[in-house]
C-alpha positions as CSV (number, residue, x, y, z in Angstrom):
1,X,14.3,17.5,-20.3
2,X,14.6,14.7,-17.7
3,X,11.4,14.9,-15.5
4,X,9.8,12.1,-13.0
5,X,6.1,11.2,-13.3
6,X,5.1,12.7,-10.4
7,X,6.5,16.2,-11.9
8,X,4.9,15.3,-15.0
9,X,1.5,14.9,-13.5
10,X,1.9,18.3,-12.0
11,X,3.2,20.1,-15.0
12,X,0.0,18.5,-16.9
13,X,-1.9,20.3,-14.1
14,X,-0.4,23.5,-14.3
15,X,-1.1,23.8,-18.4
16,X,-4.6,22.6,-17.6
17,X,-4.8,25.4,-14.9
18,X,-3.5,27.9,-17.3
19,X,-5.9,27.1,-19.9
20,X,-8.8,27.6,-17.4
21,X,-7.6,30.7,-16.0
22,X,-6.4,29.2,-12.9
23,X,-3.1,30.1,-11.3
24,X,-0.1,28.7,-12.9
25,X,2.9,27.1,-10.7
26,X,6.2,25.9,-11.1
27,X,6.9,22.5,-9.4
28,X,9.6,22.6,-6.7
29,X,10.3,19.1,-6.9
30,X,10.6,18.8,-3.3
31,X,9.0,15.6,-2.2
32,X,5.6,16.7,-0.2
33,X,6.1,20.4,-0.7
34,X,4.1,20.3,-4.2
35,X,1.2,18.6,-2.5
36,X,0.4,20.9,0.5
37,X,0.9,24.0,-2.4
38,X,-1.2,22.1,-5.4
39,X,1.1,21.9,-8.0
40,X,4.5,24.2,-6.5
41,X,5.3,28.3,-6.0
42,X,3.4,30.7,-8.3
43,X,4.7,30.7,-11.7
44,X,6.5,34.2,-12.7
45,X,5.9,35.8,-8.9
46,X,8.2,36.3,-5.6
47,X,7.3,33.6,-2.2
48,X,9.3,34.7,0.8
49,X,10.2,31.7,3.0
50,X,10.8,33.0,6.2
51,X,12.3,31.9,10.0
52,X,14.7,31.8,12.7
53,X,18.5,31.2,11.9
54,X,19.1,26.9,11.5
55,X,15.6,26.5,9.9
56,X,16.8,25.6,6.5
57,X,16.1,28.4,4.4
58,X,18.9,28.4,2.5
59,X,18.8,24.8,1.7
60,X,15.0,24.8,0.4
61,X,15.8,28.0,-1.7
62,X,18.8,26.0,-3.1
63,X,17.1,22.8,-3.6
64,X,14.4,24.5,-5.8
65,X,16.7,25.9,-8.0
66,X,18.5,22.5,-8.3
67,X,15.7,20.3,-9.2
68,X,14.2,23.4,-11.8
69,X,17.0,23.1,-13.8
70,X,17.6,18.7,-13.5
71,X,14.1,17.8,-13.7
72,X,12.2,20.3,-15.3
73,X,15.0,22.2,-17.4
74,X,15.0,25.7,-16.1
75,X,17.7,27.1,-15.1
76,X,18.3,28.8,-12.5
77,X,20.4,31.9,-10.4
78,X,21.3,32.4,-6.9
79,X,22.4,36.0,-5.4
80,X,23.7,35.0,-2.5
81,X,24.2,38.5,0.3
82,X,26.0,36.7,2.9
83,X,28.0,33.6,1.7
84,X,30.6,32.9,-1.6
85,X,29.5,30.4,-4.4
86,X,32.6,28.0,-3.1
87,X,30.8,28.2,0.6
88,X,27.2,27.9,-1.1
89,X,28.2,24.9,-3.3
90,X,30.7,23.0,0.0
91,X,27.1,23.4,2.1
92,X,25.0,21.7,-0.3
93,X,27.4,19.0,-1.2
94,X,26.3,16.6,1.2
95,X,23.0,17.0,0.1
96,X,24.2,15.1,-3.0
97,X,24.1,18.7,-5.1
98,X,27.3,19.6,-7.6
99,X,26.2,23.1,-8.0
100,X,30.1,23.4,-9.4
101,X,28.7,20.9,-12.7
102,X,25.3,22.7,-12.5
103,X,27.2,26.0,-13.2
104,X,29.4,24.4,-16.1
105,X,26.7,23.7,-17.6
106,X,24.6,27.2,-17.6
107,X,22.2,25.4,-15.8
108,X,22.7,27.7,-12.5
109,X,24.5,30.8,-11.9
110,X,25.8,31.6,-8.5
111,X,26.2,35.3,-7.6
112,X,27.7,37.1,-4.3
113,X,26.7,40.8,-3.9
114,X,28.3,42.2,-0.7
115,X,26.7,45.1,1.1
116,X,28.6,47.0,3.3
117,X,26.7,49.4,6.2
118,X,29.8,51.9,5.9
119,X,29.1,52.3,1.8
120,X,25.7,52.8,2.2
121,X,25.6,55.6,5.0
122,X,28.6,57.5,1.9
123,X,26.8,57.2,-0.5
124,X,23.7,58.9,0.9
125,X,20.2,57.8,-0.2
126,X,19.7,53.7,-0.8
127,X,19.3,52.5,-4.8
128,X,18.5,49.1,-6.1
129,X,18.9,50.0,-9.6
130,X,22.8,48.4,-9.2
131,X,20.7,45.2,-7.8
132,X,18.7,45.2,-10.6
133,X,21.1,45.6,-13.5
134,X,23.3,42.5,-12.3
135,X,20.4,40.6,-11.6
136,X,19.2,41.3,-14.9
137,X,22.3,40.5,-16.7
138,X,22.4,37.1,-14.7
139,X,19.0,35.9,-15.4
140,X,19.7,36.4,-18.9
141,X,23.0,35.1,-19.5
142,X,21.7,31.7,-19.4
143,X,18.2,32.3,-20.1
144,X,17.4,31.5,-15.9
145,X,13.6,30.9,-15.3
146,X,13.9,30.9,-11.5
147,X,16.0,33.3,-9.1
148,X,16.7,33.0,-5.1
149,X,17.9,36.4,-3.2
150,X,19.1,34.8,0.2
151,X,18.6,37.0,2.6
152,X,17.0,40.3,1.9
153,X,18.0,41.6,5.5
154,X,21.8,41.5,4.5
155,X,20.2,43.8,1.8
156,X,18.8,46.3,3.8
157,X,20.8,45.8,6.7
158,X,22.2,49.7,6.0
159,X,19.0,51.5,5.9
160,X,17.6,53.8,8.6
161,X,14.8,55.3,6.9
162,X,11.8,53.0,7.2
163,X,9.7,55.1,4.4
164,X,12.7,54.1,2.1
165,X,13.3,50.7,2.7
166,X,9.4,50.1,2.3
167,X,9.6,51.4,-1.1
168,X,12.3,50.2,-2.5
169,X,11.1,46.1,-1.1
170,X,8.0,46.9,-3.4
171,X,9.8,48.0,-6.1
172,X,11.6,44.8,-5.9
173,X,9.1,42.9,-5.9
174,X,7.6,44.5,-8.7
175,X,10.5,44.3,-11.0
176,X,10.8,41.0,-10.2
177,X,7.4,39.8,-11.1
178,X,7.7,42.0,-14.5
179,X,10.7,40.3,-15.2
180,X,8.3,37.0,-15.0
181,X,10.6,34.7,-12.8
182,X,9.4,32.8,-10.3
183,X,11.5,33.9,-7.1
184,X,12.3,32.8,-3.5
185,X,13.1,35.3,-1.3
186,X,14.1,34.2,2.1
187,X,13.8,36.3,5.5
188,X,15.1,36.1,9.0
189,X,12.2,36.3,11.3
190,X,11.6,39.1,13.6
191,X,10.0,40.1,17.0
192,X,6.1,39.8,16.5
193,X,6.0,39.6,13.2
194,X,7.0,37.3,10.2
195,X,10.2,39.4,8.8
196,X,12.4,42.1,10.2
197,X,11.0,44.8,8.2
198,X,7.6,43.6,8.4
199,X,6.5,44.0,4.6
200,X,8.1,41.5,3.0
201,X,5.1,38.7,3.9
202,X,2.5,41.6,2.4
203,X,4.0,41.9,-1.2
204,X,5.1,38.5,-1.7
205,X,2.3,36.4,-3.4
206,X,3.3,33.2,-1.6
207,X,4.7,33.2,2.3
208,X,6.2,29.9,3.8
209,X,7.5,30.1,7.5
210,X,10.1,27.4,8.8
211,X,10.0,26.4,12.2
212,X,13.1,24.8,14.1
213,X,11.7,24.6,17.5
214,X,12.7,22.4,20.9
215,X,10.3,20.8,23.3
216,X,12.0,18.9,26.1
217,X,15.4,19.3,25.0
218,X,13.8,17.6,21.9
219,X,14.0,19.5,18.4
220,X,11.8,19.4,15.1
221,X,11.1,21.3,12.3
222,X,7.9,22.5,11.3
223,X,6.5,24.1,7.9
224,X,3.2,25.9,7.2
225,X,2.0,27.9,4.6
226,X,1.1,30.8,5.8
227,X,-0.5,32.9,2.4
228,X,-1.0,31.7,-1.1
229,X,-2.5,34.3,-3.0
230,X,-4.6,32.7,-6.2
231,X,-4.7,29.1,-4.5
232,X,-5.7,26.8,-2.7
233,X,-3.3,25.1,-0.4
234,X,-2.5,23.2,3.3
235,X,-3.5,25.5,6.4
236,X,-1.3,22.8,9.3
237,X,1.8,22.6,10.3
238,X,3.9,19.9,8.7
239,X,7.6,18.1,9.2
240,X,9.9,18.1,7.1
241,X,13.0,16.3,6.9
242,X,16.6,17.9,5.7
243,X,18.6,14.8,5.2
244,X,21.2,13.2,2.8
245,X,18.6,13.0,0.3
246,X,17.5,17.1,0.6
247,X,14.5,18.5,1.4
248,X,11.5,16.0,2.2
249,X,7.8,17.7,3.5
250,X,5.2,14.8,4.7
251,X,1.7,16.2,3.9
252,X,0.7,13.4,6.6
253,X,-2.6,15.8,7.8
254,X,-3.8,15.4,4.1
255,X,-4.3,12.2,3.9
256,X,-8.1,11.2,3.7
257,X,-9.7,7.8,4.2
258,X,-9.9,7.2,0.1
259,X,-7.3,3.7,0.8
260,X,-8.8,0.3,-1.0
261,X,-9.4,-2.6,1.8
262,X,-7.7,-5.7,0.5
263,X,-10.2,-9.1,0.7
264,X,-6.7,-10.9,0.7
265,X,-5.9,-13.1,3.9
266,X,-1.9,-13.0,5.5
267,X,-0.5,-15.2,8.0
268,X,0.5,-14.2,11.4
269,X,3.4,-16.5,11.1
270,X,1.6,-18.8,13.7
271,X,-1.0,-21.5,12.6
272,X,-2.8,-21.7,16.1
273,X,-3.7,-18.2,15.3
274,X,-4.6,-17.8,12.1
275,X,-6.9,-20.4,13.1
276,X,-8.3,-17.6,15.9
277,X,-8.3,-15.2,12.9
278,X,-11.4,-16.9,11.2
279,X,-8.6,-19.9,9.7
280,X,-6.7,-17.4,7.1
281,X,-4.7,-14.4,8.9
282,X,-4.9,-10.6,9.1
283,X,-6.3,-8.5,6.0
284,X,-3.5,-7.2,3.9
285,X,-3.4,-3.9,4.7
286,X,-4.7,-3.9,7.7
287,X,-3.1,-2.5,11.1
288,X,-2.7,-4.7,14.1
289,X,-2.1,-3.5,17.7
290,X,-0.4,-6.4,19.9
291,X,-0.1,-5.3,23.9
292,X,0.6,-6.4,26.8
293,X,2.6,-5.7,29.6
294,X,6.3,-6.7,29.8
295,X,7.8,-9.4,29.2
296,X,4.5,-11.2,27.5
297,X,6.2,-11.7,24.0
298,X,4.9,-9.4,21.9
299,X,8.5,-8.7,20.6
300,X,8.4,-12.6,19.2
301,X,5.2,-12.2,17.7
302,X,6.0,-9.4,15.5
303,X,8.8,-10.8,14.8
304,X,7.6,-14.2,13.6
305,X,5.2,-12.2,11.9
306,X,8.1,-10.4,10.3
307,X,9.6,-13.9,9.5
308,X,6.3,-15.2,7.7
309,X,6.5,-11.9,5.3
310,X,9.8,-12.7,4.4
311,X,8.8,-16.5,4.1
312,X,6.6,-15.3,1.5
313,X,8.8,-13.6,-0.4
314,X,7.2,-10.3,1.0
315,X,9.9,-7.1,2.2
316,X,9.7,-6.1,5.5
317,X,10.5,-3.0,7.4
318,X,11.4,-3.5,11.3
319,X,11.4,-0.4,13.2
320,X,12.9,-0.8,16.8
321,X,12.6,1.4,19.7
322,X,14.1,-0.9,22.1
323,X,16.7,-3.0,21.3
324,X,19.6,-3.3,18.3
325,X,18.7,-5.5,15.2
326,X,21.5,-8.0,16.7
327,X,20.3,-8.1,19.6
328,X,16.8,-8.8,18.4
329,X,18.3,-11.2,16.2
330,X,20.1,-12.9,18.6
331,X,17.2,-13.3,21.0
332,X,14.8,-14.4,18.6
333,X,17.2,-17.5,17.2
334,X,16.5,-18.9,20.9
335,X,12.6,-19.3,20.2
336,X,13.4,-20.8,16.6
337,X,12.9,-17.3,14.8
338,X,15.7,-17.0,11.8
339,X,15.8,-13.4,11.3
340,X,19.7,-13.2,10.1
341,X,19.0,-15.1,6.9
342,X,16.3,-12.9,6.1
343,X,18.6,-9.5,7.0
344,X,21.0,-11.3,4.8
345,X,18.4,-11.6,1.4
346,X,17.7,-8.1,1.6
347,X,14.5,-8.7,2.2
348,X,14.1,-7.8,6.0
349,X,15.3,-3.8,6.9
350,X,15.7,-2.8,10.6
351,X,15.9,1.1,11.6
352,X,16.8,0.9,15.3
353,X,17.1,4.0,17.3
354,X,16.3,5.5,20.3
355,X,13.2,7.1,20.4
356,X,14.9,10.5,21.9
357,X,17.2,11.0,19.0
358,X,14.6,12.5,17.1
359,X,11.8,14.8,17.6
360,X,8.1,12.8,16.5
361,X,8.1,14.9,13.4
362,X,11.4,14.2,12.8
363,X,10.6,10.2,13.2
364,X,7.4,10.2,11.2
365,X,9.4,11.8,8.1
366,X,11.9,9.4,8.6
367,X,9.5,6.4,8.2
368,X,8.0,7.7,5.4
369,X,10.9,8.1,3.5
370,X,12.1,4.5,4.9
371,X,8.6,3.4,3.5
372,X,9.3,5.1,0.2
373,X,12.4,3.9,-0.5
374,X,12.4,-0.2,0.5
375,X,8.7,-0.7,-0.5
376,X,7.9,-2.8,2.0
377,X,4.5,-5.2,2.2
378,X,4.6,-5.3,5.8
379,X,5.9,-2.8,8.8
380,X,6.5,-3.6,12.5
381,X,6.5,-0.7,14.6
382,X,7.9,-2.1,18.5
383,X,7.2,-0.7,20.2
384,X,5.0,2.4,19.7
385,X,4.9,3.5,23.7
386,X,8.6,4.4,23.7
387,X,8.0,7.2,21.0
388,X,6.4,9.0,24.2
389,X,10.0,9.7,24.9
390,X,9.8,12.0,22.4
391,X,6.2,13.9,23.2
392,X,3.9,13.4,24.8
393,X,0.7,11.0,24.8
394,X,-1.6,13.1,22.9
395,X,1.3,14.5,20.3
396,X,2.5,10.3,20.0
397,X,-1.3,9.0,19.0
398,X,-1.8,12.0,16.8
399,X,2.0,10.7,14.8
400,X,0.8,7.2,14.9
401,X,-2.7,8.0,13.1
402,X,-0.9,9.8,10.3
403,X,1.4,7.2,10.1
404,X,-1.2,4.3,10.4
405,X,-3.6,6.3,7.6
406,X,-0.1,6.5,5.5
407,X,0.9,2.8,5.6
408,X,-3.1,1.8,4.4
409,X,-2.9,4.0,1.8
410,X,0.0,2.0,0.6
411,X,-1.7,-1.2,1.2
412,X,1.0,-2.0,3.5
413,X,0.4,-3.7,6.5
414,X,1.4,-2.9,9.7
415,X,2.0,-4.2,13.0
416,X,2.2,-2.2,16.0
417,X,3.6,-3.5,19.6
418,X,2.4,-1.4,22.7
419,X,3.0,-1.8,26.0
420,X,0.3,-1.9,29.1
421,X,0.2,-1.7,32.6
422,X,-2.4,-2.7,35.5
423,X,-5.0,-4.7,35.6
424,X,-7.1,-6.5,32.6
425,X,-9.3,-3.2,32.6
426,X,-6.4,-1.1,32.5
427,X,-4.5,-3.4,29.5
428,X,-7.8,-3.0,27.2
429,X,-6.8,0.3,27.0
430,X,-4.1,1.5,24.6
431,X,-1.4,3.6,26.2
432,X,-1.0,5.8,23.4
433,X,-4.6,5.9,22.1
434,X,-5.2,4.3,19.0
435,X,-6.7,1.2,19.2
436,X,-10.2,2.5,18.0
437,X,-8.1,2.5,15.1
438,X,-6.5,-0.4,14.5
439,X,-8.3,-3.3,12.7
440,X,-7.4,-6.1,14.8
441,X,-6.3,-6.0,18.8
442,X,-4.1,-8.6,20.5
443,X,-3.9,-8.7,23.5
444,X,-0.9,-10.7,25.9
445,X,-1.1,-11.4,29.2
446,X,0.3,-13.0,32.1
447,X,-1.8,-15.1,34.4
448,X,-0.3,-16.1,36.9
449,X,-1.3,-19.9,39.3
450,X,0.1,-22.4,41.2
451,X,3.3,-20.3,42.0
452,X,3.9,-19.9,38.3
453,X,3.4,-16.9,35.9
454,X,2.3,-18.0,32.2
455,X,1.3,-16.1,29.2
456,X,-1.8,-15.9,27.7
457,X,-3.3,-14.6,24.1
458,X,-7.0,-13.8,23.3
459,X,-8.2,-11.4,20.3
460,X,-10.3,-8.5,21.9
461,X,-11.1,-7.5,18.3
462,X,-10.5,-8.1,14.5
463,X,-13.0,-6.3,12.2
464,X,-14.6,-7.7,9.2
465,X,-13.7,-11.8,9.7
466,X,-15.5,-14.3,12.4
467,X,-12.7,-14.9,15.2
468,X,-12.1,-16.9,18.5
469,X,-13.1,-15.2,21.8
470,X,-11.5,-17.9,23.8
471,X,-7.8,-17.3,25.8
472,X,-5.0,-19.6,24.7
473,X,-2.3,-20.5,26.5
474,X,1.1,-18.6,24.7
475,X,4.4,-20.8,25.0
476,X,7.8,-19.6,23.9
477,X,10.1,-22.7,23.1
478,X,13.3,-24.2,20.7
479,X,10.6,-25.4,18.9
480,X,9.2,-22.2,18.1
481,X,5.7,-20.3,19.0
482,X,2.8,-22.2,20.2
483,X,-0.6,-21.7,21.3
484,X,-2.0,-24.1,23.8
485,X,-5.6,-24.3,24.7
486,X,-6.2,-23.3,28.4
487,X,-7.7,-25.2,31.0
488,X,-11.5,-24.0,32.3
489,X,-12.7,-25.7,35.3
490,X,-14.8,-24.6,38.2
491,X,-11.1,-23.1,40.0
492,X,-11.1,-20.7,36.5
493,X,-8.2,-20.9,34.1
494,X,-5.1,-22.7,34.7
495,X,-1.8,-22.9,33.0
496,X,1.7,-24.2,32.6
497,X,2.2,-26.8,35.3
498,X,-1.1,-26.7,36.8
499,X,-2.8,-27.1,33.4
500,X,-0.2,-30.3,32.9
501,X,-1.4,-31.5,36.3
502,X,-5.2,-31.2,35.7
503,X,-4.4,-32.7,32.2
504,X,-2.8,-35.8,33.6
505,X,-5.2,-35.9,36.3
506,X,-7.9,-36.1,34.1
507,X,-6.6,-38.9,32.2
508,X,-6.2,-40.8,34.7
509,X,-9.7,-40.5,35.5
510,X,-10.4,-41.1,31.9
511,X,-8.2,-44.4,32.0
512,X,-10.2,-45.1,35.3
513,X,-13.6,-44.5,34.1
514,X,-12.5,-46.7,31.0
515,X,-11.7,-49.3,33.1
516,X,-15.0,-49.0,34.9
517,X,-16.2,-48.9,31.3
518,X,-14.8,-52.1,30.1
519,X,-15.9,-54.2,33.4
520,X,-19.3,-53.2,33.6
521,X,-19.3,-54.2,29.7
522,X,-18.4,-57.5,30.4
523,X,-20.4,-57.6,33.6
524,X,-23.4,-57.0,30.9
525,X,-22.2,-59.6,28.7
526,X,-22.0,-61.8,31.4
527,X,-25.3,-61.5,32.0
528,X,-26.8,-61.3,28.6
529,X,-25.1,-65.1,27.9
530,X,-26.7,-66.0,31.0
531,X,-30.3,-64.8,30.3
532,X,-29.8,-66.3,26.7
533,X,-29.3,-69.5,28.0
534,X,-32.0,-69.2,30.7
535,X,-34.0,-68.5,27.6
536,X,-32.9,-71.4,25.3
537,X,-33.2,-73.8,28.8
538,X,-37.0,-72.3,29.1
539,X,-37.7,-72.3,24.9
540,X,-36.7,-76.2,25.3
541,X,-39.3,-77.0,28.3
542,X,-41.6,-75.0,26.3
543,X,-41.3,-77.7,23.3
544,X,-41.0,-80.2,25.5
545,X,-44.1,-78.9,27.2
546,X,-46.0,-78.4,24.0
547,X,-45.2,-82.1,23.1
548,X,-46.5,-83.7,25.8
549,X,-49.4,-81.8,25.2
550,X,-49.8,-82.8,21.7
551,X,-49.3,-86.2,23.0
552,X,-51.9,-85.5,25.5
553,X,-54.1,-84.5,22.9
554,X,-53.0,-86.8,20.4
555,X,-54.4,-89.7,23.1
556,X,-57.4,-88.2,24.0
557,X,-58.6,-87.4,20.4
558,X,-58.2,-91.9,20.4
559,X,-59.9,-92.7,23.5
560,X,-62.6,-90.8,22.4
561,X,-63.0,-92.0,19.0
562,X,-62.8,-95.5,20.3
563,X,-65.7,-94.7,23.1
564,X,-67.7,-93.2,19.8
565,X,-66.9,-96.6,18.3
566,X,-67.7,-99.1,21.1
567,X,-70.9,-97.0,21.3
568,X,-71.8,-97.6,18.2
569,X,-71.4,-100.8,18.3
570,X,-73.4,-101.5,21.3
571,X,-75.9,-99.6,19.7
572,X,-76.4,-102.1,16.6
573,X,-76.3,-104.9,18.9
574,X,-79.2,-103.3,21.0
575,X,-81.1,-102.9,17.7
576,X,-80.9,-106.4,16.7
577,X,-82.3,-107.4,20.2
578,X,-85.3,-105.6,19.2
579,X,-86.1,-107.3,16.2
580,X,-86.4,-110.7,17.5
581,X,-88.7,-109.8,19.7
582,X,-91.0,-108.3,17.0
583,X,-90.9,-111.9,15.6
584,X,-88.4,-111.4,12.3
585,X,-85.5,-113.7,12.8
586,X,-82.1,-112.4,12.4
587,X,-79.7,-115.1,11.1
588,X,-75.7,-114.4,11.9
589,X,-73.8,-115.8,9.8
């Protein structure tokens, strides 16, 4: 038995359910159906899908008998009321199906029972026991598991007696649910009510309405579970996608805020901002909302942004709301954005379409699967304000939070263009409402001087990492994407050619004041040589000064000696004098 891992995961569940008394199931297969039941349909008991003609009935009843007997090996029979197995099996083909194979194989049994209104009214009173005989015989010439009676009006279409008809549905249902297959009945809806007959949706154990509605020439298809006896399951509305790959449900309303945040750092694709971003990039992960009003270049953001991914050997997925993937292409070759080569690797994928072909359900299934199927490390969504084509405000941020809350739960990051109108007030506010969710907000904007509109970038928010809160100036060139720091003076910001002019003026003022610089340095060297000289000429009257003053001294210190000297002397004479007159003779010799 070939079975995929997310099959297995639920079979594992359903023994584990059985073995604690809880309600077995049998896995449709479908991709989101299983999830918004818990496992699949009650095992061994009848779910009635109902709704209005178009809805796909036939398709989902089909589709579960197809993947019961591929991927989980039980086969499977279909009593068809209203079309032949050929028609049944030419339907399905483009679904990718070969029922014809299926059948070959006793994997699948296709029976047409037709009812005629004329018959019935002969015959007299209204028997299923003919039904129930053939069915029986069906289910167990190849030992079938699951059955699908599509539709049950066709069935009953002949009866007049209400008491009847009531009786013999329950009797149905009964012997269907003691036979022990697990069945899909489908139903037209009626006036008022779910069915026609308005029993069906009271014996069945499981009830599953399909929408196909149209809002502003718009369509989309809706599911919702309306009973599930014995389980738990989704109580919202969800889309659901019937496309070359079957029968896709997107649970998006289940998804919780369990997502991992990545520490890991990604480049914008332009180095001037990263080094806004706190020097590394977004979070991995993360979501970014760029906006601005027209003609800002938000397109050639995300799209260098998409380049970078690809640089890295990332996948990118390019949604496009507005223009062709050539066309974008084209364009972004002029600002030195290489998107071809990276169409060419495989590893950048653009979906372009207009936002009216679809319904928002209808788009939010199709990125999903998109997302599912390319695997993709980074998204760009541009931009998200045309989807109101296809609802309106309210409906479009409700599709972008599931979306958004999708993509993180992948760790995929995501990059969302929106555009703005107005004033600065009015562009810090998201058109479609969901910038309270997104973890880092760009905005672009043009500021216009000097006869001359430029463009301008500043971060209004990035959560969890230290970034600029200045405004750089945006430049789109051959060379590529720059940002340019602005000009703040006491006129406010300027730009483009006035910023060039206020740039040059200022260094000619800078050359000036250098200028002014250099002479009054020289003027002050100038003077320094002269007052060292002044000192050196007054240093050398100083010694000159201090010598003759030495000298002075030096002159004085001998007159007096020789004064001390000659006094001396005189003295000695004088005392010889005296002796001679004492009468003692002094002889000189």
């Amino acid at each position: 038995m070939t079975i995929t891992t997310s099959s297995r995961s639920i079979q594992t569940n359903d023994k584990r359910n059985g073995a604690s008394g809880s309600l077995p199931k049998s896995p449709t297969g479908i991709d989101g159906l299983d999830e918004i039941t818990n496992g699949g349909l009650p095992r061994g008991r009848p779910t009635l899908i109902c709704g209005s003609a178009g809805c796909g009935k036939t398709l989902l009843a089909m589709e579960f008998l197809v993947r019961g007997a591929i991927q989980f090996g039980e086969p499977g029979v279909f009593m068809a009321f209203e079309e032949t197995g050929k028609e049944l099996a030419q339907n399905v083909k483009s679904l990718g199906f070969d029922l014809d194979a299926l059948v070959r194989r006793k994997k699948l049994l296709l029976d047409r029972v037709r009812v005629e209104r004329s018959e019935i009214q002969e015959t007299g009173e209204y028997d299923l026991e003919g039904l129930f005989i053939r069915l029986n015989h069906a289910i167990d010439s190849i030992g079938a598991k699951r059955v699908v009676l599509d539709t049950i009006e066709a069935l009953f279409s002949g009866m007049t007696n209400t008491a009847i008809l009531r009786a013999e549905l329950r009797r149905l249902f009964r012997w269907l649910k003691d036979k022990g297959v697990t069945t899909i009945i489908t139903g037209e809806r009626g006036d008022g009510a779910l069915t026609r007959q308005g029993l069906e949706e009271y014996v069945s154990d499981c009830v599953i309405l399909l929408d196909h509605r149209v809002t502003e020439q718009v369509s989309t298809r809706r599911l919702r579970i309306v009973k599930y006896r014995g389980s738990t399951h989704g109580t919202n509305e969800y889309p659901f996608l019937i496309d070359e790959d079957g029968f896709s449900v997107l649970p998006v309303t289940s998804l919780g805020y369990q997502h991992k945040a990545s520490a890991q750092r990604i480049s914008s694709g332009i180095p001037r901002l990263d080094a806004m971003l706190g020097g590394k990039g977004y979070y991995r992960g993360s979501s970014i909302l760029l906006s601005g009003t027209a003609g800002t270049g938000k397109t050639t953001v995300a799209a260098r942004f998409a380049e970078a991914a690809c640089e890295r050997g990332e996948r990118c997925l390019y949604f496009a709301f507005e223009e062709s993937r050539d066309q974008i292409a084209r364009n972004m070759r002029s600002v030195g954005v290489n998107l071809d080569k990276w169409i060419k690797k495989g590893l950048l994928t653009f979906h372009a379409s207009r936002p009216s072909l679809f319904g928002l359900e209808m788009h939010l299934v199709t990125m999903h699967k998109l997302v599912e199927r390319i695997r993709p490390s980074v998204v760009v969504i541009d931009p998200v304000t045309n989807l109101v084509d296809s609802g309106n405000e309210r409906d479009v941020s409700a599709m972008l939070i599931r979306l958004m809350d999708f993509l993180k739960s992948r760790q995929i990051t995501a990059l969302l263009t929106s555009l703005t109108h107005g004033t600065i007030a009015a562009m810090e506010r998201s058109e479609v409402l969901i910038s309270s969710l997104a973890d880092s907000w760009l905005l672009l904007r043009t500021i216009e001087i000097g006869g001359e509109r430029n463009r301008g970038l500043y971060v209004l928010k990035s959560r969890g990492m230290a970034h600029s809160n200045q405004i750089r100036e945006f430049i789109l060139s051959k060379k590529g994407v720059q940002l340019v720091d602005v000009y703040l003076g006491p006129g406010g910001v300027l730009t483009g050619s006035a910023r060039l002019a206020q740039e040059a003026e200022e260094k000619a003022g800078e050359r000036v004041q250098q200028q002014e610089t250099a002479r009054r340095q020289a003027e002050l060297e100038r003077k320094r040589h002269e007052l060292e000289a002044r000192i050196l000429a007054l240093q050398g009257d100083l010694s000159m000064n201090d010598l003759e003053l030495k000298t002075l001294t030096t002159g004085e210190q001998t007159r007096r000696r020789a004064i001390t000297t000659d006094r001396l002397g005189m003295q000695r004479s004088r005392q010889s004098d005296a002796l001679s007159e004492n009468g003692s003779r002094t002889v000189h010799e």
